[in-house]
C-alpha positions as MATLAB code, in Angstrom:
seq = 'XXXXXXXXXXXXXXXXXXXXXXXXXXXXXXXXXXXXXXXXXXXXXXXXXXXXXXXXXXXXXXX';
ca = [
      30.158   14.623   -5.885;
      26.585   14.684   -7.426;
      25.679   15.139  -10.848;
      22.014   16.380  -12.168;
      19.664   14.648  -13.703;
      17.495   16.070  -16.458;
      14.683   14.391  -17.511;
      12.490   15.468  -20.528;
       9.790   14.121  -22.267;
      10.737   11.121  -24.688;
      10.619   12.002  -28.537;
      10.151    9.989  -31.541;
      13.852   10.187  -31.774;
      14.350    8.100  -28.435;
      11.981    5.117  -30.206;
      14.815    2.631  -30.917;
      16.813    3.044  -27.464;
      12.916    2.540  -25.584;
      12.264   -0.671  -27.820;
      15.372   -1.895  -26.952;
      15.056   -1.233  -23.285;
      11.563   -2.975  -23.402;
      13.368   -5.886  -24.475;
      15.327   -6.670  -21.973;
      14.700   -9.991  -19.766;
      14.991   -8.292  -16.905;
      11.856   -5.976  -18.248;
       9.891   -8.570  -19.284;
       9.748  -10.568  -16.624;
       8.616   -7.131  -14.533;
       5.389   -6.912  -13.774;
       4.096   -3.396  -12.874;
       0.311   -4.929  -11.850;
       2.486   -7.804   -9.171;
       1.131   -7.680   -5.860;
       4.443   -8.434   -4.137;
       3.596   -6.851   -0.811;
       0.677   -9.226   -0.780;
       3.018  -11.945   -1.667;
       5.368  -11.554    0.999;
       2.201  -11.784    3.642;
       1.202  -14.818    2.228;
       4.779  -16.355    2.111;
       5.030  -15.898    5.806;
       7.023  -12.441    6.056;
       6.198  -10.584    9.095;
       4.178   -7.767    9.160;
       7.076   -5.625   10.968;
       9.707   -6.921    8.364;
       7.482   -5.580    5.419;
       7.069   -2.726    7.426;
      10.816   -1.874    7.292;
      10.663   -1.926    3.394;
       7.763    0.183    3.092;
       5.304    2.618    4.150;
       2.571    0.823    3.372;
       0.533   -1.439    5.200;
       0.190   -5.003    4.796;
      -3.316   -6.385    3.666;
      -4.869   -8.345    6.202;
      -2.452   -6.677    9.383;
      -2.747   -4.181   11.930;
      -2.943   -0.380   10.863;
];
């Protein structure tokens, strides 16, 4: 069984709930600017293995 989502745009009513959601550990330590696809490449994950995760491709590879 599936259920809908609706999304909207946030109000100024939904300020408290998105302050404390920015608060969480697990958001601050996020980094929406990380490079981790570059990362992985320089931490020795194969090309093909990165590949598998994404549909990108992997800087310095093939393609």
């Amino acid at each position: 069984m599936t259920h809908p989502i609706n999304l909207r745009p946030a109000t100024i009513a939904d300020t408290t709930l998105l302050q404390h959601w920015d608060e969480q550990p697990h958001v601050i330590e996020s980094d929406p600017n990380d490079d981790w696809i570059l990362r992985l490449w320089k931490e020795g994950c194969s090309e093909r293995a990165i590949r598998l995760f994404t549909d990108w491709s992997v800087p310095g590879g093939e393609g």
